[in-house]
C-alpha positions as CSV (number, residue, x, y, z in Angstrom):
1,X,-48.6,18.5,33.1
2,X,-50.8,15.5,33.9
3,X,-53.1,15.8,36.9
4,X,-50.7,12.6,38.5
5,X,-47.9,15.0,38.5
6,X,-50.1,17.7,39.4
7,X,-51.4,15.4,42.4
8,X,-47.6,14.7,43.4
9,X,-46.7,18.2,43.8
10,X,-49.7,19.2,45.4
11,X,-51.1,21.7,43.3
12,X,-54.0,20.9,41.7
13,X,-56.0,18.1,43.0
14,X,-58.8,16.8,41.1
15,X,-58.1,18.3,38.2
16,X,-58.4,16.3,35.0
17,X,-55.4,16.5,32.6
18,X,-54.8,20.1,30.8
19,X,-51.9,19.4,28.2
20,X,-54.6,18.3,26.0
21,X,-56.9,20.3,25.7
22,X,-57.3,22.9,23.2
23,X,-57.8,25.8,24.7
24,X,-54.6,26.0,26.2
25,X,-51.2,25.9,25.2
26,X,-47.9,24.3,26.1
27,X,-49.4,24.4,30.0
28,X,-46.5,25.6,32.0
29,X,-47.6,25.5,35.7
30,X,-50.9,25.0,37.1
31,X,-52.5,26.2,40.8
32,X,-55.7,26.3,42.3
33,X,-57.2,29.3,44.3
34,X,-60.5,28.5,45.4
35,X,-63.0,26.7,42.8
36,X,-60.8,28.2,39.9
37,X,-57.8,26.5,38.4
38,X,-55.0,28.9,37.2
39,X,-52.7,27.5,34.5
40,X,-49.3,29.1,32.6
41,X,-49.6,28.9,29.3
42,X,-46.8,29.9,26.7
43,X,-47.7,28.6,23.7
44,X,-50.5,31.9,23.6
45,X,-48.9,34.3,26.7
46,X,-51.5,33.8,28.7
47,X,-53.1,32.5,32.4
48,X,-55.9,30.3,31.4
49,X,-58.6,30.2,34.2
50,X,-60.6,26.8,34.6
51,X,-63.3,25.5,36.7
52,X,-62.3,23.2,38.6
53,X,-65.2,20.8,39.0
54,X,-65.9,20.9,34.8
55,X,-62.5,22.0,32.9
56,X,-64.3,24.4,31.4
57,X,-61.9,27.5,30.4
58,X,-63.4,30.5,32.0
59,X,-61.1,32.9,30.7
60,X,-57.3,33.6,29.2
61,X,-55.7,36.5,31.2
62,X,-53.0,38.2,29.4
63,X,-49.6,36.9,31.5
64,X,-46.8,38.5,30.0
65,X,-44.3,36.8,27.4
66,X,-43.5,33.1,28.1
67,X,-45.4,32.8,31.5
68,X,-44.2,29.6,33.2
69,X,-43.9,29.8,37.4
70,X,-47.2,30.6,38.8
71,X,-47.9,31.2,42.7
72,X,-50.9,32.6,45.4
73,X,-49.6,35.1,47.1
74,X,-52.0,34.2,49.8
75,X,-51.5,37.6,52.4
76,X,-52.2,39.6,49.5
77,X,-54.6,37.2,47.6
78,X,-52.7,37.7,44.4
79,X,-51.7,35.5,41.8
80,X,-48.5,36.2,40.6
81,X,-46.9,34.1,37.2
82,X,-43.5,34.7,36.6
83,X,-42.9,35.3,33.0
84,X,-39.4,33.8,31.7
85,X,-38.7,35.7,28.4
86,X,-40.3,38.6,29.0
87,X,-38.4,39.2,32.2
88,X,-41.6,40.2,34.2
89,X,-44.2,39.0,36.8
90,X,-47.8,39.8,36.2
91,X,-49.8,40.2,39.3
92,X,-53.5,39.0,38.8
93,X,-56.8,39.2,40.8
94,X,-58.0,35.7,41.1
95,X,-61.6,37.5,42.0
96,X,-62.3,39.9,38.9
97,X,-59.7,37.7,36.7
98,X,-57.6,40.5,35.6
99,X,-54.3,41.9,35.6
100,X,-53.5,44.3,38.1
101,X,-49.8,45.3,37.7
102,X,-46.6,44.4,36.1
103,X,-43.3,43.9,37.9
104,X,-40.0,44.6,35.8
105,X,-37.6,41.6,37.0
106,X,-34.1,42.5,35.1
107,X,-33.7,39.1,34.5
108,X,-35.3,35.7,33.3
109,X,-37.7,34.8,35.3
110,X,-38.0,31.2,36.9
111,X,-39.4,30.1,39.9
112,X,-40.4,31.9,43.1
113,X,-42.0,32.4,46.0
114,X,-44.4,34.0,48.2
115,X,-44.0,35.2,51.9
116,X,-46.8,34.6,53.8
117,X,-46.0,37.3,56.8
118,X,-45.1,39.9,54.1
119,X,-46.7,39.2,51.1
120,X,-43.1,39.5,49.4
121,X,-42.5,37.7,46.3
122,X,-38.7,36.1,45.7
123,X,-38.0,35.4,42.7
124,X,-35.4,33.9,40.7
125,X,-33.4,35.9,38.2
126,X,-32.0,32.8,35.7
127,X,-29.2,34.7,33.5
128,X,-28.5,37.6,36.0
129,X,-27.5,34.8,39.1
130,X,-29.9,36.6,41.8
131,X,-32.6,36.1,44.1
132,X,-35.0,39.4,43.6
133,X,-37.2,40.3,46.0
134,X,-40.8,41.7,45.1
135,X,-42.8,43.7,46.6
136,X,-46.5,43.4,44.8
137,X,-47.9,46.3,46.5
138,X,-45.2,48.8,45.3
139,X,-44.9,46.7,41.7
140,X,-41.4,47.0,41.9
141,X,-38.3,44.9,43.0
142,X,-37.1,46.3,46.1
143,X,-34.2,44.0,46.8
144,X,-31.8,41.7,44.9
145,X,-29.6,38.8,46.7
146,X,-26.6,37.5,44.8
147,X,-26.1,33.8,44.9
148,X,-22.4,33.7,45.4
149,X,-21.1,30.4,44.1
150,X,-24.4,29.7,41.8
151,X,-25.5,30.4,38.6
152,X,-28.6,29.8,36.6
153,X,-31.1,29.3,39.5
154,X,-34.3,27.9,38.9
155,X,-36.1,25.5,41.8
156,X,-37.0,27.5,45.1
157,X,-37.9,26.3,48.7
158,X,-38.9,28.4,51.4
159,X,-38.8,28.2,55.3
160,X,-41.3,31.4,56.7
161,X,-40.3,30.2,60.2
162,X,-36.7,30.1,60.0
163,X,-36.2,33.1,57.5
164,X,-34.6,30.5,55.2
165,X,-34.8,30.3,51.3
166,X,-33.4,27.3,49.2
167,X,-32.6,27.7,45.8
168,X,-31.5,25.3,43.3
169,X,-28.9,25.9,40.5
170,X,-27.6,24.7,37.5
171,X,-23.8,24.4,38.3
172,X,-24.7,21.4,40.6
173,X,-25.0,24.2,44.3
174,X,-27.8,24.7,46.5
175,X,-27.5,27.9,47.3
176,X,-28.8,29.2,51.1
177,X,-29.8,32.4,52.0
178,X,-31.1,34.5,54.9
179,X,-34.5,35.9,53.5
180,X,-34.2,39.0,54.9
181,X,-31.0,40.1,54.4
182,X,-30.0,37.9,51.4
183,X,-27.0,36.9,53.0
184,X,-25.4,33.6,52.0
185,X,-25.7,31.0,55.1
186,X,-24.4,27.7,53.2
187,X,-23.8,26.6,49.9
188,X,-24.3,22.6,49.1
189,X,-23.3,20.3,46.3
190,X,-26.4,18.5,44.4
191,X,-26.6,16.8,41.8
192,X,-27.2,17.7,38.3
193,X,-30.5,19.2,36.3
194,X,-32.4,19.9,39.0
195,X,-35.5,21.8,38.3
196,X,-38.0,22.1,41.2
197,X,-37.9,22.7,45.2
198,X,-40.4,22.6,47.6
199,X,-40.0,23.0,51.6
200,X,-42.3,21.3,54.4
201,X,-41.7,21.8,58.1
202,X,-39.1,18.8,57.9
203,X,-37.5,18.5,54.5
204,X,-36.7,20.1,51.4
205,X,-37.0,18.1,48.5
206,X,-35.4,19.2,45.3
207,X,-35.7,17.1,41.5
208,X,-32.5,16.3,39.5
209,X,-34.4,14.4,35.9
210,X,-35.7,11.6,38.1
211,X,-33.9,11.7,40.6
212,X,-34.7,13.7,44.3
213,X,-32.6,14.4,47.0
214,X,-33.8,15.0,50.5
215,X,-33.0,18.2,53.1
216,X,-33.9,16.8,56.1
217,X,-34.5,18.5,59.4
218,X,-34.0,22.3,57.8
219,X,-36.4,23.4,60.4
220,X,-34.6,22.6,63.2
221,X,-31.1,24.4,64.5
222,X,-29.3,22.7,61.8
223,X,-29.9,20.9,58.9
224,X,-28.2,17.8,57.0
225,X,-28.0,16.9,53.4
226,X,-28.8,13.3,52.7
227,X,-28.3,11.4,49.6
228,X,-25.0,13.1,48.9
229,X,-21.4,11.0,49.5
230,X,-21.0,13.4,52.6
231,X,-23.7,14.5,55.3
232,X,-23.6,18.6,55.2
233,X,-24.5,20.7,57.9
234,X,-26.4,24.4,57.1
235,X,-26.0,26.7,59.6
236,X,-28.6,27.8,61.3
């Protein structure tokens, strides 16, 4: 990942590019939490830790097989980086730089996200077709949410206010679900390949391989799907 792409998504400003260099490979996702930058890497199954103001690699955290997603958890001050083939999330203390638990997912892990009332991770289960819901202090999944009409979920936006989480999938459906109870409010056509999500207080904006397509006004009572051949109303 280059820092301009970094920049766009709003993760890791400042930061100068970490694809090249040789302490860490096949970078995955990167985050910053404080003065330290936290990045996936895969190519070694690790977490590298950098400072942000130099590069320099301040340590490689063990993070599972294949680590990829990585979030702050910031009510528990957690980092937690999904690990896709080893079906896991490893839960790390940006502070001592260590691991302090490991979370068994049932499925392939891709992206997720973290409630910042709760502390609750949801995460998405790739090849099992659910939204699992993790609770860090117990180190266990303590919930798992079908996704009805989708399969092979991957991107992930989440509205704290209205309960609401967004999650993209492979068979061309955004899948809608009430964050609490897991219960499918809407399911929406989108296009194809899409990857990433993310969620502001107006829109949701989710990639499809260069292309995006805008959620607009999902925190209101309704919301309407634009760039599609047919607005689409989400109940609220």
């Amino acid at each position: 990942m280059t820092r301009e792409a970094a920049d766009a998504a709003g993760q890791l400003p400042n930061l100068p590019i970490l694809n090249e260099h040789e302490s860490v490979q096949k970078v995955g996702l990167l985050l910053v939490a404080g003065d330290r930058g936290f990045a996936t890497a895969s190519g070694d199954d690790s977490v590298g830790v950098f400072d942000v103001s130099t590069n320099k690699l301040l340590k490689k955290i063990p993070g599972g097989v294949g680590p990829d997603a990585i979030i702050y958890d910031d009510k528990l001050r957690l980092i937690y980086a999904a690990d896709h083939a080893g079906k896991t999330g490893t839960l790390i203390d940006p502070v001592m730089m260590s691991v302090v638990g490991t979370v068994q997912l049932g499925g392939v892990a891709e992206y997720a996200q973290a409630d910042p009332q709760s502390g609750l991770i949801y995460q998405n289960d790739e090849d099992t077709n659910e939204l699992v819901v993790v609770d860090p202090q117990k180190q266990m999944v303590t919930q798992r949410y079908k996704l009805g009409e989708g399969t092979g979920p991957s991107g992930l936006a989440y509205d704290p206010g209205n309960r609401r989480l967004f999650v993209t999938c492979d068979n061309n459906k955004l899948i809608v679900l009430n964050a609490d109870t897991g219960q499918v409010v809407a399911t929406l056509p989108i296009g194809s390949g899409v990857d990433g999500a993310s969620y502001d207080r107006f829109t949701v904006i989710f990639s499809e391989f260069g292309e995006t397509t805008q959620l607009a006004g999902a925190a209101g009572a309704e919301a309407v799907v634009f760039g599609l051949p047919l607005p689409v109303i989400i109940p609220a």
